[in-house]
C-alpha positions in Angstrom: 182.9 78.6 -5.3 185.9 77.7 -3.0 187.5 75.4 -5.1 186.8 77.9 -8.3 189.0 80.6 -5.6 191.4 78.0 -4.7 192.6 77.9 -8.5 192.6 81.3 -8.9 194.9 81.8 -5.9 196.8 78.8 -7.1 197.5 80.6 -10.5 198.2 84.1 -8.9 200.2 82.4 -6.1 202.2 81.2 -8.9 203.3 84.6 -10.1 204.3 85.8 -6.8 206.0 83.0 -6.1 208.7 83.4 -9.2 209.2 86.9 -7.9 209.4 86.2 -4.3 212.0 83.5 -5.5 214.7 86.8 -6.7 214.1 88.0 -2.9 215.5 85.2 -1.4 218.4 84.3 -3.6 219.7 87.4 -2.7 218.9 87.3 1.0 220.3 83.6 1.5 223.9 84.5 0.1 223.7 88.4 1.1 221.7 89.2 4.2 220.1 91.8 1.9 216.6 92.4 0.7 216.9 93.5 -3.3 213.7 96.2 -2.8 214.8 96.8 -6.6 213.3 93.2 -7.8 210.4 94.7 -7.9 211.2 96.8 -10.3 212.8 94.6 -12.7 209.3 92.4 -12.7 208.0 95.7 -14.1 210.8 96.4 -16.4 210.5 92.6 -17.4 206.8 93.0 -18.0 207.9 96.1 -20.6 210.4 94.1 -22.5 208.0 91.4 -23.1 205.3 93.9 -24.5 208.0 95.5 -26.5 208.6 92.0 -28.3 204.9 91.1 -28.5 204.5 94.3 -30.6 207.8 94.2 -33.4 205.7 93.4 -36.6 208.2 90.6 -37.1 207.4 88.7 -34.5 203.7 89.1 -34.6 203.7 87.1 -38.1 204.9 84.3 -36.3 203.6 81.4 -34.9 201.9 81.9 -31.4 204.2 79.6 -29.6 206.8 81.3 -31.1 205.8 84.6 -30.1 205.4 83.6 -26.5 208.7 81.9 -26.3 210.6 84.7 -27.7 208.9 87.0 -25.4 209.5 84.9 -22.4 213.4 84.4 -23.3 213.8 87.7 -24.0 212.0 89.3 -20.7 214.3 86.4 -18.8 217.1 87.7 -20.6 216.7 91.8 -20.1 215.9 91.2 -16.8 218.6 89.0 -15.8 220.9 91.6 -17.6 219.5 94.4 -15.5 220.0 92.5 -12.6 223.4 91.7 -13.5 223.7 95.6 -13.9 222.9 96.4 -10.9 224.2 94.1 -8.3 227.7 95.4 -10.4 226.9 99.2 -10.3 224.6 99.7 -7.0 225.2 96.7 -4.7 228.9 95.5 -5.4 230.8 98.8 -4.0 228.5 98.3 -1.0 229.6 94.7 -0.3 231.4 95.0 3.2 229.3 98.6 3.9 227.4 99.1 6.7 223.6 96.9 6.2 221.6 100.2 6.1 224.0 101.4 2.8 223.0 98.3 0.5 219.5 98.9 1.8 219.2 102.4 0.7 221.2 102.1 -2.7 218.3 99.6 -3.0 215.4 101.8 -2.9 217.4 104.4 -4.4 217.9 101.7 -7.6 213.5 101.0 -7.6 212.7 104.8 -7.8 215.6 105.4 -10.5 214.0 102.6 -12.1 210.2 103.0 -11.7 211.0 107.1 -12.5 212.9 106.0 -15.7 209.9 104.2 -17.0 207.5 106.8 -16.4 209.5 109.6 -18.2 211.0 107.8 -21.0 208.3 104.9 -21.9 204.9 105.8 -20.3 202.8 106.6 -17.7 199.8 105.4 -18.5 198.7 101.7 -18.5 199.5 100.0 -21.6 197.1 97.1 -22.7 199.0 93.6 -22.8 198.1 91.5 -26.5 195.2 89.3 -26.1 197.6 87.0 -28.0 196.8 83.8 -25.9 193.6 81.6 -27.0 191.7 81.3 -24.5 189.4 77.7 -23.7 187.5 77.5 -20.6 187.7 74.1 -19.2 184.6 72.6 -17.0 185.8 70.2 -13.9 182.2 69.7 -11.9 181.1 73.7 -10.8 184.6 74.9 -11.3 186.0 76.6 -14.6 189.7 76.3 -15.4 191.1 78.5 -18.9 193.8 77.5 -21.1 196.0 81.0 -19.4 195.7 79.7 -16.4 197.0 76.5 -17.3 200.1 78.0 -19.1 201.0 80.2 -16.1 200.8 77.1 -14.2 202.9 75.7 -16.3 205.8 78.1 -17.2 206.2 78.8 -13.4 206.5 75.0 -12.3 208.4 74.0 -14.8 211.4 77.4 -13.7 210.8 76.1 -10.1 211.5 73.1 -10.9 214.4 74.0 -12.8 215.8 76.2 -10.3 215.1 73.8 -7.5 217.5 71.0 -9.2 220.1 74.0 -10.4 221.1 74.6 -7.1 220.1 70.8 -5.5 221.8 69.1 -8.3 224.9 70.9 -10.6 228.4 72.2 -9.4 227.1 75.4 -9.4 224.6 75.2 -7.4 226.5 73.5 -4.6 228.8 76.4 -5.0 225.7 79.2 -4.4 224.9 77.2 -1.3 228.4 76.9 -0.2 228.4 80.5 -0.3 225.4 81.1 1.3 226.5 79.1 4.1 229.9 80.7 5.0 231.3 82.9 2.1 234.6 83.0 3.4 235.1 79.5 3.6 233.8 79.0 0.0 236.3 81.8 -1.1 239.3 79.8 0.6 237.9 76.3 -1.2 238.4 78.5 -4.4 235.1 79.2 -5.4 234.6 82.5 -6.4 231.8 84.2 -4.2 231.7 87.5 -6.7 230.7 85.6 -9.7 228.0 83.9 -7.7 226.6 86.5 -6.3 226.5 87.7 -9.8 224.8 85.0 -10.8 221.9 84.9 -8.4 221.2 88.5 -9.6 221.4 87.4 -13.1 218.6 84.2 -11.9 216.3 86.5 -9.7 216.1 88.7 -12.6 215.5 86.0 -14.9 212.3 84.7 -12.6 211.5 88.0 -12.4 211.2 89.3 -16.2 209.2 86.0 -16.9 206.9 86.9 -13.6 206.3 90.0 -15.2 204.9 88.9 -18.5 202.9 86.4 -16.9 201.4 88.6 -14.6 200.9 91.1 -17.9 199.1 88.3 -19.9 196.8 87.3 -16.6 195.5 91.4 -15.6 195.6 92.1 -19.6 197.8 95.6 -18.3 201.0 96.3 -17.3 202.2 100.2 -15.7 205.6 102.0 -14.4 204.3 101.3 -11.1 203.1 97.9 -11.1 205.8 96.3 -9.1 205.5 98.1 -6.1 202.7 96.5 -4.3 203.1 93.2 -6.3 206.6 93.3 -4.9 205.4 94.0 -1.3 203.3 90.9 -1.7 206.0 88.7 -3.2 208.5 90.1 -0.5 205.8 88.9 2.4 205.5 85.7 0.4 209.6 85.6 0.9 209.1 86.3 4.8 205.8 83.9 5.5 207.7 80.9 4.0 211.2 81.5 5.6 213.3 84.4 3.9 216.2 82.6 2.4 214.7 79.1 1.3 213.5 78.5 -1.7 210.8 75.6 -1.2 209.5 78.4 1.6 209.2 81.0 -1.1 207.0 79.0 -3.3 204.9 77.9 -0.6 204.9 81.4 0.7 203.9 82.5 -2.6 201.4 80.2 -3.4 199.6 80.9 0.2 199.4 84.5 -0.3 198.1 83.8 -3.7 195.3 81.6 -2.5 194.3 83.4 0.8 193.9 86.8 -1.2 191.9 84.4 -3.7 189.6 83.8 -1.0 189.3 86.7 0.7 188.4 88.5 -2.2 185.9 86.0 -3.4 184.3 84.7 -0.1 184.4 87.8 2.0 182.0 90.2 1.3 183.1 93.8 -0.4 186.5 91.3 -0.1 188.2 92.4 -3.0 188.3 96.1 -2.2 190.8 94.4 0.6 192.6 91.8 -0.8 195.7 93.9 -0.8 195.3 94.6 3.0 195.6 90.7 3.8 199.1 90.4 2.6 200.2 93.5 5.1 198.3 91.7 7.9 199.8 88.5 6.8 203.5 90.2 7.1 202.5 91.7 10.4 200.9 88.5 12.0 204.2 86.5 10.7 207.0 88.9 12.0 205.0 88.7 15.3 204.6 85.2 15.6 207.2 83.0 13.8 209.4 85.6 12.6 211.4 82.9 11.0 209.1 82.0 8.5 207.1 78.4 7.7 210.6 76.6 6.4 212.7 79.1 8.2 215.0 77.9 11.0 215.5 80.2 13.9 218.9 81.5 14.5 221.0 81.6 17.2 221.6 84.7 19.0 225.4 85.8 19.0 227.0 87.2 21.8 
């Protein structure tokens, strides 16, 4: 039974993890918490659906239709996030912090409103498209979903991880995180990477959203606001502003909601309430996070 929860939490961990991932790209170059992302996860999670229904696409192959509606829920949601950061958050840049923040949560009720009106407001059923196998290891059962989400999200954490580790690029986002107006006097040009962070934290986001709309079966206008929460405490446990910290944060939410809702009795009416503990037990006690490093106080 534990270790049957442990891969469940593994494989839900996963999902918050890719969104938690958009939250702290954005922090670690802009001291700003995106309270949007969530709302492009949801918006990504309706792009994919749109695909998986165009009568086209459904004569296809089934790897076909998975890949086309993974690349294009990365690529609507890395456009709206482009969008955004361009419309809501760039005419903000040297505003007051409590601007950006607000333009923010203005941006996720425009967003999750939009949805409702104009595309539903009722849950819409995600394509059983997926075979499913169920795979025996000793008491424990492992499917064939659960081993693509696993999947998809190592391989685009991988890939991020050695993105910014590893290519010019990448040295250039963490130059800018580091001190943006040094990087803007060795000629690298902040805007367009804070541009582009929005444009990868939407990316991880729209391919969050349809696999977290494959794994419940539903997807709603509303979906990304606790899912966000949890993602954004994910951010927060593992150190706000490091990646490796978001995945582990993401993947220890995951699995401690696993088991709390499968070990703890009448548990999973009150798996949501362990993330908000989780936040509140973390701000108190090592506000940094896991990987975070504490900051020096400035005079």
């Amino acid at each position: 039974m534990l270790i049957q929860q442990l891969i469940n939490g593994i494989t839900l961990g996963s999902i918050y993890a890719l969104i938690s991932l958009g939250y702290t790209l954005v922090y670690g170059v802009l001291m700003m918490i995106n309270f949007a992302h969530s709302e492009i996860f949801m918006v990504g999670a309706f792009i994919s659906l749109g695909v998986l229904q165009i009568p086209f696409i459904l004569g296809l192959p089934l790897w076909v239709q998975l890949i086309s509606s993974l690349v294009c829920a990365m690529l609507g949601s890395a456009l709206l996030g482009f969008i955004i950061e361009r419309v809501a958050y760039k005419p903000l840049r040297y505003a007051p912090r409590l601007a950006p923040l607000i333009s923010a949560i203005g941006v996720s009720l425009f967003l999750q409103n939009f949805v409702f009106l104009f595309v539903s407001n009722q849950s819409q059923s995600f394509p059983p498209i997926f075979p499913l196998y169920r795979f025996k290891i000793g008491n424990c059962e492992i499917n064939s979903l659960q081993i693509f989400i696993l999947a998809v999200s190592l391989l685009l954490m991988v890939g991020l991880q050695y993105f910014v580790q590893k290519t010019r690029l990448g040295k250039a986002i963490r130059a800018t995180a580091s001190d943006r107006e040094t990087a803007e006097l060795q000629g690298i040009n902040t805007n367009g990477i804070i541009s582009l962070i929005f444009l990868i934290g939407g990316a991880l986001g729209g391919a969050a959203g349809l696999l977290n709309g494959m794994y419940y079966g539903s997807i709603k206008y509303n979906m990304g606001f606790l899912v966000g929460i949890k993602a954004f405490t994910a951010a927060v446990l593992g150190g706000i502003g490091n990646i490796t910290g978001a995945v582990v944060g993401g993947l220890c939410i995951g699995i401690l909601e696993s088991l709390g809702a499968g070990l703890i009795p009448g548990g999973s009416e009150w798996k949501d309430l362990f993330s908000f503990a989780i936040l509140i037990l973390v701000l108190l006690f090592r506000p940094q996070g896991l990987l975070g490093e504490r900051l020096p106080d400035k005079l």
